[in-house]
N, C-alpha and C positions, 0 to 999 in steps of 0.2 A: 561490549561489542558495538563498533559503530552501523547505525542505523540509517539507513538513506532512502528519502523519501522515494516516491515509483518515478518520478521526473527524472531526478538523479540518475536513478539506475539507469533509466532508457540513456538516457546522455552518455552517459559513462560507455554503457555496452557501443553505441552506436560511435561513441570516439576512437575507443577501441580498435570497431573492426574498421571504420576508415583508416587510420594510423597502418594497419596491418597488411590493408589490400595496397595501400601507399608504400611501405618497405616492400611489399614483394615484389610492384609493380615494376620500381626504380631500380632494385635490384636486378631484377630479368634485366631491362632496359642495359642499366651497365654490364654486365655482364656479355651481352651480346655484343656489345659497340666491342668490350674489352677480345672479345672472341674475333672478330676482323678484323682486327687492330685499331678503330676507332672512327672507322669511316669504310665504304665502300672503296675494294679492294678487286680487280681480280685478279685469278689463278694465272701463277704462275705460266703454268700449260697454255691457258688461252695468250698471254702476253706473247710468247714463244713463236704459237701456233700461228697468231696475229702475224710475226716477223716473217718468218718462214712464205705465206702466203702472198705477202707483198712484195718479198724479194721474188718469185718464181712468177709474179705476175707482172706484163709486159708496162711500160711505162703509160704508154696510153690508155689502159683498165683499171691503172691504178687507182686514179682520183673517184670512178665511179664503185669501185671495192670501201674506197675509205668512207664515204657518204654511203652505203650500206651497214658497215659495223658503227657510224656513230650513231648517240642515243643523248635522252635525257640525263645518262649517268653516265656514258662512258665517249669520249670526244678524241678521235683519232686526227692527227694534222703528220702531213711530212715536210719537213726543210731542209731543200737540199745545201749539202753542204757545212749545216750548221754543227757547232762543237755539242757535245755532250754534256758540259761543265760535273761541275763537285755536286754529291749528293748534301743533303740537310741534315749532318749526323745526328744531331742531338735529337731533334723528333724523331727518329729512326730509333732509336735505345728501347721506345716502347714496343714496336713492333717486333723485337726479337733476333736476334742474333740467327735463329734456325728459318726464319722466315727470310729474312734476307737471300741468307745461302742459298733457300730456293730459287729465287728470281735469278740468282747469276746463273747454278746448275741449269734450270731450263733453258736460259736463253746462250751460253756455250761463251764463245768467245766474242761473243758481239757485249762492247761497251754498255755498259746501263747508269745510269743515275740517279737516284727516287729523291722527290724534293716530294715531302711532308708539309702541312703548312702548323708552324711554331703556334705553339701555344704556354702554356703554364705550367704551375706543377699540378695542380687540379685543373683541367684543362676542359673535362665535362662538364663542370661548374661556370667556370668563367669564360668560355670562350663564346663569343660572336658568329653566330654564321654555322653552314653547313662543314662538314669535313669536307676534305680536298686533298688528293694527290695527285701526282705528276711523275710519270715516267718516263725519262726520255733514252730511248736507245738508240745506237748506231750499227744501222743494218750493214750488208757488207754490199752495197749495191753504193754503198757512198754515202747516203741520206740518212737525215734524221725522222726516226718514229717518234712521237709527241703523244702521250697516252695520258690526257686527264681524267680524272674519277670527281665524282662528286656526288652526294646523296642528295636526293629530291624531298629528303625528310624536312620540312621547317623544323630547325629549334627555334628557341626563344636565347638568351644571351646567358641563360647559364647549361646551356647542351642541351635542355631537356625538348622534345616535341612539344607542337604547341598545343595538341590532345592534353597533354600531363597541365597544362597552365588553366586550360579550361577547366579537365577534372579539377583542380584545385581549389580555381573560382567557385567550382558547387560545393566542392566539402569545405569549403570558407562560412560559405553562405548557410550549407547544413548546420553548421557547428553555431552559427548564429540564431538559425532557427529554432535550437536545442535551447540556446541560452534561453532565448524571448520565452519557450514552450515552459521553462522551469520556472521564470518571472512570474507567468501568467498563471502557474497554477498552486502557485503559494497563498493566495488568498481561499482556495479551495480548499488548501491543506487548512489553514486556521478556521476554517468552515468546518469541515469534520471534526474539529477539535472543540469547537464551539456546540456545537452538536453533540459531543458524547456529554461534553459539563453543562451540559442544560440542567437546571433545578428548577423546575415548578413551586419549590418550597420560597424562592427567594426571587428578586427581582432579575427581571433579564439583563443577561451580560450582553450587551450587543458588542456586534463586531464593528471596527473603524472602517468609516469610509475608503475605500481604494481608487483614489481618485485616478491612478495611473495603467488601471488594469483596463481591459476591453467592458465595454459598455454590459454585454453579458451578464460580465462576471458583476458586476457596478451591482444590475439588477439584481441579480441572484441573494448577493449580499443585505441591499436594502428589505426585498419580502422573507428575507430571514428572520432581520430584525421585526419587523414587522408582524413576523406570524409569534417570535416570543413575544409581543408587545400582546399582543390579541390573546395567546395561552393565557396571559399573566392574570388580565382582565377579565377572562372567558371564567380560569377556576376563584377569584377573588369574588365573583359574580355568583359564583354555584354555591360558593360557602356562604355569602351573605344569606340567598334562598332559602340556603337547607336550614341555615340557623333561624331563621324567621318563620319556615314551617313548621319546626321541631316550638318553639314557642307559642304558638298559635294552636298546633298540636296539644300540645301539652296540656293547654288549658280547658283547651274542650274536655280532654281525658279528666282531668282534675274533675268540672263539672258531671261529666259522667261519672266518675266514681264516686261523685256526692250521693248521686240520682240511686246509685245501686244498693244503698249503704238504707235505701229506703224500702228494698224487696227483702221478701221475709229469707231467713238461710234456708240455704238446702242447695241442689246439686247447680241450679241455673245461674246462682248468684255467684256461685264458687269459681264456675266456670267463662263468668262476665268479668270477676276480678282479673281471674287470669289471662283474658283476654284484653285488657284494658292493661296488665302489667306487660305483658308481652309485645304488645303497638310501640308502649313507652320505651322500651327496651331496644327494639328497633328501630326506632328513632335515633336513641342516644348512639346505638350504633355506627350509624348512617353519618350520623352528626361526626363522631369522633374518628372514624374513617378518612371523613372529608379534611377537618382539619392536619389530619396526620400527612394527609396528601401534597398540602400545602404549605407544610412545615409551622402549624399554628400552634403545636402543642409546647407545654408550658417546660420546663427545665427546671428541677432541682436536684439534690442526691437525693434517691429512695433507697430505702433498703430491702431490697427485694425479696431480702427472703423470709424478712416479716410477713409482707404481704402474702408470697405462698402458704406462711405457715396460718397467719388470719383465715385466709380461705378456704383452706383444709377442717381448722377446728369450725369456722360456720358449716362449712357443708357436714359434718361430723355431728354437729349440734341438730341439725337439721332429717336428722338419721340417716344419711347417706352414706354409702359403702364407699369410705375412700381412706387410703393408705398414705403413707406420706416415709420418705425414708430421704436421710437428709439435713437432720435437725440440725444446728449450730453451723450450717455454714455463711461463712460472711460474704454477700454479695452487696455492695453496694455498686449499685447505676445512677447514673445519669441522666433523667429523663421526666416525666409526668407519671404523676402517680397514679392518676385515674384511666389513665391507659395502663401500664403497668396491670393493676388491678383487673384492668377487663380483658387480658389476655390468658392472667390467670384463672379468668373467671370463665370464660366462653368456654376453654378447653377441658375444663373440671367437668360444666355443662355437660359440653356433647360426650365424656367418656361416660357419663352415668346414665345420660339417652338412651345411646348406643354400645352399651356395653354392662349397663347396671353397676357393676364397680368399677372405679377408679382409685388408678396406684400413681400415687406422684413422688417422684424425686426429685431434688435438688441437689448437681456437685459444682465445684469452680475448681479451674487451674489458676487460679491469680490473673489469669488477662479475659478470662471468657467464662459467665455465669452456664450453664445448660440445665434447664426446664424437660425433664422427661413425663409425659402422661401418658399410661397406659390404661386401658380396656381391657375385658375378656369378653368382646362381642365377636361380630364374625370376622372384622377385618378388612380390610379395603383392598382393592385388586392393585398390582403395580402401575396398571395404563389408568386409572382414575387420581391415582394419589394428585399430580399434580392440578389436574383440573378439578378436584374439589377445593383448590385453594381459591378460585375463581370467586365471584361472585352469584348469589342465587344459583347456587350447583348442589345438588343433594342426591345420594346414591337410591334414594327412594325417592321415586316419582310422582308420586300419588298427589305431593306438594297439601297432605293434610299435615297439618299442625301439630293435632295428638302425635303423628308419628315423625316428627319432627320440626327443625325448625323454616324460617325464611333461607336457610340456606348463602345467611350473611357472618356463620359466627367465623368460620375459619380465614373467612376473607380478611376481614377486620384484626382478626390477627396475625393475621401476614402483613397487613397495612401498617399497624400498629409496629411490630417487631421492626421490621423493614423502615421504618419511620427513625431507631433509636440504633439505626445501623448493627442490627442482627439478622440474622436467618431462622427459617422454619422449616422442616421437613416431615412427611411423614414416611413411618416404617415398619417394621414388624415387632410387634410385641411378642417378650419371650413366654407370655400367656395365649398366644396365637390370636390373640387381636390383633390391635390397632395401636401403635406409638406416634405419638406428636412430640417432636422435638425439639426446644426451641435454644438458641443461641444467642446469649446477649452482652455485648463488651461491658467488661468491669471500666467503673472508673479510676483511673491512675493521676495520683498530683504530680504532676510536671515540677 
């Protein structure tokens, strides 16, 4: 189906109904001309009545009777004497055979004449000038009646009024308006466009200069580019940061876990390892996050579902209650492995958190890997699911540790997922927990 931008349409619509108010217009217009016979006409009865009054009125009242009935349009002269001559047949054709008959019936046996003034065979189209007739009859008092007609309409030289020329000059001009209006906002259309294919992972695509658009639009364009140039540098700048904390970090923590390795065991030291692995943790987090954000993460084939089944038998090893169903499926992806890895790993996490067991499946349809993990904890409400995918969002507020985490694992895997162009949901488990579900394209050789 063809597709037309908003510009287009408006044009289109607005051609449309000009074009339409335009045939009806011309239309009425001829059709009316066609309905008097193509000029100002009068009625028979009046020509008659005309005749009648001038013959019954004395010679001397005459002249002041005949400068009462003329007009802008209708011009009464008498000559006496004068012949009546031959009418104009061939213009006459148009007016009608039943029209004619009129003018003789009314006016009896007094002579008549109609001179039409000749035109064409499209004669509305091409003719010059106002319509014009002429009737001349021979009253019986001797004299000739002289009855010119004429419209005080201007046309223009193809019949039309000079209203219809002027309309026309606007919808000329409208229609050129439209054009410029569709010119001028095609750099906007590839603006929107430029805008949906932004990639923070990649360097900006900037748009070309429009050096023929309105000044504007010029501007517009340029702090476009401008503001991906400053993205580009703003998140290249935050990764550099984080990797440089995350190392600086690290080392301190290294140093502190030397320091602790010199307190005697027992529950403080247990609890300082743990919190010395958990910094570390979030860190790597934060870190791998960032990079995923900006498309730094590395690329190879993983087989995925090594790694799930790796994490299953450590967490198993570790005597954690986790289930795995799934075995011998072949996923291979495309992507980092140590991402990979910590997506399986965060979600295994929080179902044994919050849920003490964890059930994980693996199946694939040949085009799409899916990761199910299920809980038998409480469950998540449907209005929080998505915003726990958020950053630092935990359905326990307390924001203590023991009862949970920073409240960055689900994030990170959304980042992470969302990074190797898959999805993450979460749903109901058919153990009336909590299901995380995650969707990841298989690789395919081309």
């Amino acid at each position: 189906m063809l597709r037309l931008s908003f510009a287009t349409r408006i044009g289109l619509i607005a051609f449309l109904a000009i074009l339409l108010v335009w045939l009806v217009s011309i239309s009425l217009f001829y059709l009316s001309q066609a309905h008097d016979g193509g000029g100002a006409r009068p009625p028979p009865e009046q020509l008659a009545a005309l005749a009648r009054l001038i013959e019954t009125t004395p010679p001397v009242e005459r002249a002041p009777l005949v400068a009462a009935v003329t007009s802008d349009i209708l011009t009464v002269r008498l000559e006496p004497g004068a012949p009546v001559g031959p009418s104009s047949l061939r213009p006459l054709l148009r007016m009608g055979e039943r029209t004619i008959d009129a003018y003789r019936a009314a006016l009896g046996d007094r002579p008549v004449a109609i001179q039409v003034a000749d035109g064409r065979r499209f004669e509305h189209l091409f003719r010059a000038g106002p319509d014009a007739m002429e009737f001349r009859i021979g009253l019986k008092t001797g004299e000739l009646m002289v009855v010119e007609t004429r419209s005080t309409l201007l046309v223009t030289r193809f019949g039309l009024p000079v209203g219809y020329g002027a309309g026309l000059a606007g919808t000329l001009i409208a229609l050129a308006a439209l054009f410029v209006m569709q010119r001028e906002t095609k750099p906007l259309a590839r603006l929107v466009a430029a805008i949906d294919r932004i990639d923070l992972a990649g360097p900006p695509t900037l748009l070309p200069e429009a050096r023929r658009s309105a000044p504007e639009i010029r501007a517009l364009i340029d702090a476009f580019n401008r503001l991906q140039t400053r993205l580009s540098q703003l998140l290249k700048a935050r990764l550099a940061m984080l990797g440089g904390i995350s190392h600086d970090v690290r080392t301190f923590a290294t140093r502190l876990r030397l320091r602790i390795d010199q307190i005697p065991d027992g529950p403080e030291r247990e609890r300082a390892v743990a919190d010395i692995a958990d910094m570390i943790r979030l860190l790597d987090d934060a870190l791998l996050a960032s990079r995923a954000g900006v498309g730094e993460l590395g690329q190879e084939l993983v087989e995925f579902d090594r790694i799930v089944e790796t994490e299953v038998a450590d967490g198993q090893a570790r005597g954690a209650a986790i289930g795995f169903t799934g075995a011998g499926t072949d996923a291979t992806i495309l992507g980092d492995r140590l991402a990979l890895r910590r997506i399986v790993a965060n979600l295994i996490d929080n179902a044994l958190k919050y849920g003490v067991r964890a059930s994980v499946g693996l199946a694939s349809d040949g085009t799409t890997a899916t990761l199910t993990i299920d809980d038998n904890g409480p469950g998540i409400p449907p209005d929080q699911r998505e915003l726990l995918l958020e950053p630092f969002v935990r359905l326990e507020t307390s924001r203590n540790r023991r009862t949970g985490g920073a409240g960055l694992g689900l994030a990170v895997v959304r980042s992470l997922v969302e990074a190797h162009g898959g999805a993450v949901a979460i749903t109901d488990a058919p153990t009336g927990g909590a299901r995380v579900m995650v969707r990841l394209p298989l690789f395919r050789a081309r």
